[in-house]
N, C-alpha and C positions, 0 to 999 in steps of 0.2 A: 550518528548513533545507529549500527548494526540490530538488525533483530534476528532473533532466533523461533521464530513463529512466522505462519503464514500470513502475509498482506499480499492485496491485489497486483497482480503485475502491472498492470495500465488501468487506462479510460475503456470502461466498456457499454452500448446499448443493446438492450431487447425489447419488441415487444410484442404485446400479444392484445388479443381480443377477446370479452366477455359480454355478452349480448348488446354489441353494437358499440360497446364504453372503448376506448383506447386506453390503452397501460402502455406507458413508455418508461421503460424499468433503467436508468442508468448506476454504474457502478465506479467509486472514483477512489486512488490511496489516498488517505488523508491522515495526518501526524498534528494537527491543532485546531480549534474551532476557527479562526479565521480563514482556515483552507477550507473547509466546512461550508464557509459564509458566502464563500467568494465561488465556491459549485455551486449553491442555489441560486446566489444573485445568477449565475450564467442562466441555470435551467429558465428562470423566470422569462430573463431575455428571450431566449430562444424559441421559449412557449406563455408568451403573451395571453394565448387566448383560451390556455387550458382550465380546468375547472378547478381543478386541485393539484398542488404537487404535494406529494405527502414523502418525510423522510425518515429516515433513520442512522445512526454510523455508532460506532465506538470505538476506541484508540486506547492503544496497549495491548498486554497481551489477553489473547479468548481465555474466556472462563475469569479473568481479574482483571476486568479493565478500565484502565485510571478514568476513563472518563467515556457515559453513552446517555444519550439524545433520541428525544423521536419525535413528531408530528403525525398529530393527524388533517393539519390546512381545512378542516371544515369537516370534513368528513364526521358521522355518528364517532365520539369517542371509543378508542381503543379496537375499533375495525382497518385502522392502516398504519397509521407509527410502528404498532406493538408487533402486528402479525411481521410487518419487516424486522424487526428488531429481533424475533424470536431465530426467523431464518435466521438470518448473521448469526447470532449466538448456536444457533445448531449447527453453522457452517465449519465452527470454530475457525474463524480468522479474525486477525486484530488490521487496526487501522484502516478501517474500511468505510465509506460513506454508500448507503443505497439512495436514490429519489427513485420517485414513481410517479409519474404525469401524468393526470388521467382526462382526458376530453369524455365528456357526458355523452351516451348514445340514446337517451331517452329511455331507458328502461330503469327502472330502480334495481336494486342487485340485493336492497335488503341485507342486516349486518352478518350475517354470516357469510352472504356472498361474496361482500367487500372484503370481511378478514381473508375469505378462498379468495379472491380477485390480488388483493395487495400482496399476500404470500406466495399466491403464483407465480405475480411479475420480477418477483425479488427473490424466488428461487431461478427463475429462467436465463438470470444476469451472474445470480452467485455460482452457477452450476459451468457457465461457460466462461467465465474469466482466468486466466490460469495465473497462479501464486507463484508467490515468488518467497524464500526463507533465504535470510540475510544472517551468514553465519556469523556470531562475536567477531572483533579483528583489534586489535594492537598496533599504534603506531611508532615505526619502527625510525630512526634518525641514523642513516647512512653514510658515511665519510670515505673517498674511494678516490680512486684515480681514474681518467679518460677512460682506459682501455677496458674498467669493470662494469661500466655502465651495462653494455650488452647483455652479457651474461647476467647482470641482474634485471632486467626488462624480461631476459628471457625464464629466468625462476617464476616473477612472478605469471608470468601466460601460461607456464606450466599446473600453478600451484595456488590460483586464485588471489594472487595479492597484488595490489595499486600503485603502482609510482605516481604517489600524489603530486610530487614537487618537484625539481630538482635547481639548483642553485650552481652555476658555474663559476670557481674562482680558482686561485693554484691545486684548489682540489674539488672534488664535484662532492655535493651534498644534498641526499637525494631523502625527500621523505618519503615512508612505506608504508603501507595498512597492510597487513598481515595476519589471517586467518588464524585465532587463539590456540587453534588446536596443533597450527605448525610452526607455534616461537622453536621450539628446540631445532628443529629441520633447519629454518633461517640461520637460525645460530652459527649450525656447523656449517652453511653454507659461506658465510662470511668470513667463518674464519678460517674455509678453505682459502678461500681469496683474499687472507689479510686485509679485510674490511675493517675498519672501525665503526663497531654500532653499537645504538642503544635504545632502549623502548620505552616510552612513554609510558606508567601505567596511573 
């Protein structure tokens, strides 16, 4: 399923420092709560011996999104979950998981500091991760001869679209994902080349 809104392009960490406390801000895509699950179960691993991992994500698109989450892992309510939570939502990006890892430095930070402590480390992740916008696409079902293969391998590298498949028998049959806004283009390109095709809708 293609998206037409901003999700993270990868795994990303920051972190930063606030009177002696560690913020280890990571950023992850994420498309279901078991992806979700299975990013904290790691963070935990990883950081065994931290104080708090507090999180936040939401999945779908910004501003209406089918489904978002927060924790605050012990922290005073509503000084870590939320203040991550609000980034994201100000970020506007969908499908995104924040954690935030925090080692204790002995000083207390007090709830205003932690809401500024939690939203600093989860801007400092959302700010440098770069997006990625996954245009609509159509799958397209190709019937062709040996010799068209090329030239359609080479449309798509030109034109953003996937040779998901391809099948060899007296004729090759190749499946397409095809960017929505260029069915017409494909169209006439196949049937420059006496293709037989059809799209999935």
């Amino acid at each position: 399923m293609s998206k037409d809104y901003p999700v993270p392009a990868e795994y990303l960490e920051r972190e930063t420092e606030v009177k002696k406390s560690r913020f280890i801000a990571r950023i992850a895509p994420v498309s279901s709560r078991e992806e979700v699950k299975a990013w904290l179960a790691q963070a935990h691993r990883d950081h065994p011996d931290a104080r708090h991992i507090c999180w936040a994500y939401q999945i779908g698109r910004p501003g209406s999104a089918a489904e978002a989450a927060m924790n605050d892992d012990g922290e005073p309510s509503g000084t870590a979950g939320k203040p991550i939570l609000n980034v994201i939502q100000h970020k506007d990006m969908g499908d995104v998981l924040v954690m935030v890892i925090r080692y204790f430095g002995g000083t207390k930070l007090g709830a205003g500091g932690l809401v500024r402590a939690y939203a600093g480390a989860a801007e400092s992740v959302l700010s440098a991760v770069d997006r990625v916008v996954q245009q609509p696409v159509t799958l397209a079902r190709v019937t062709m001869s040996f010799a068209d293969e090329q030239p359609l391998r080479h449309w798509c590298e030109v034109n953003g679209g996937v040779v998901e498949s391809v099948d060899y028998g007296p004729s090759v049959i190749a499946g397409v994902s095809v960017p929505e806004a260029l069915l017409e283009d494909f169209a006439a390109f196949c049937e420059a080349l006496k293709m037989d095709y059809s799209f999935e809708r």
